[in-house]
C-alpha positions as CSV (number, residue, x, y, z in Angstrom):
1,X,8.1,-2.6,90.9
2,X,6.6,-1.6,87.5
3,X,4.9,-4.0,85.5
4,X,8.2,-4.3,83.3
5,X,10.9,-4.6,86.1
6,X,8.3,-7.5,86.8
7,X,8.7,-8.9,83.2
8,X,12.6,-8.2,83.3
9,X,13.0,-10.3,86.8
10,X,11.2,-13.2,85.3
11,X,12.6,-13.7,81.9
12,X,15.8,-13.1,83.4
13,X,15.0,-16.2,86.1
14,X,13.8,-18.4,83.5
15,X,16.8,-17.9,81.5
16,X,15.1,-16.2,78.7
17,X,17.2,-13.0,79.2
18,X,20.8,-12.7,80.6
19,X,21.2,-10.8,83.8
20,X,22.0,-7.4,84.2
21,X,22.0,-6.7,80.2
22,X,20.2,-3.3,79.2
23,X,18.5,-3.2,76.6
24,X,18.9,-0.2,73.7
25,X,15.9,1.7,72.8
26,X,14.9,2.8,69.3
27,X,14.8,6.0,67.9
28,X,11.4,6.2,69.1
29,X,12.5,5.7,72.6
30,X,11.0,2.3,72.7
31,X,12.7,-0.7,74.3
32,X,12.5,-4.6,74.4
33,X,11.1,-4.1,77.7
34,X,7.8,-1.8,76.6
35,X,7.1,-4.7,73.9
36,X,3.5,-6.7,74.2
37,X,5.8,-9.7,73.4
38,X,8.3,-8.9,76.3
39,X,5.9,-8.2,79.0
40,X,3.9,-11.5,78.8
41,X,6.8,-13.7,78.4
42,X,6.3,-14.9,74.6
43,X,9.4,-13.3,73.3
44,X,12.5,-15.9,73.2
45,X,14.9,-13.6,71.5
46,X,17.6,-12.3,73.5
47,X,19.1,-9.5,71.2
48,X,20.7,-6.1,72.1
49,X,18.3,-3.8,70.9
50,X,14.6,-4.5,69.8
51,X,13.8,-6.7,66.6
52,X,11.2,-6.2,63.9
53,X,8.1,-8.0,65.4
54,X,8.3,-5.1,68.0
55,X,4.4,-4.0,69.2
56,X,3.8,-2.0,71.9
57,X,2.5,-3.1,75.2
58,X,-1.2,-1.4,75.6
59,X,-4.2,-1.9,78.1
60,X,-6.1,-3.2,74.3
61,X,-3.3,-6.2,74.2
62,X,-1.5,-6.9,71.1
63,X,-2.6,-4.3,68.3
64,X,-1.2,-4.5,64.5
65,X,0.7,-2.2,63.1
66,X,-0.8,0.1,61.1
67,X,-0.7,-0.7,57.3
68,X,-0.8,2.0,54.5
69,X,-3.7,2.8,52.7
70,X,-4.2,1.1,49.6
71,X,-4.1,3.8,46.6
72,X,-6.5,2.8,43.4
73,X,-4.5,3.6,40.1
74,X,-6.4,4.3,37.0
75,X,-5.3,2.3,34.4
76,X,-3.6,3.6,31.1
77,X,-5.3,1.1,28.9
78,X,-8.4,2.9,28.1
């Protein structure tokens, strides 16, 4: 059983999930069930398809999302 099967089973004991419900993936191809928040039971949400605090489960843990770089303007008031 992988690692989120493992996940799925227990949320779905504890009540936290109901049973026998699949999830949607995203466009991406990313599901509730490869989320960091999903895999060590800190997610309470039971929704159909993955909400916006989605991060992917890695070996590194929880990792931000990547934010854009910040673009210095000159100003027109010389």
């Amino acid at each position: 059983m992988t690692e989120a099967e493992q996940a799925t089973k227990i949320a779905e004991a504890l009540g936290l999930r109901r049973k026998g419900t699949s999830k949607r993936r995203r466009k991406n191809g990313q599901s509730c069930e490869d989320c960091f928040f999903h895999r060590n039971l800190l997610c309470a949400l039971d929704l159909d398809e993955p909400c916006s605090t989605f991060r992917p489960d890695n070996p590194s843990g929880l990792v931000p999302p990547r934010q854009p770089a910040l673009l210095v303007r000159e100003s027109a008031l010389h």
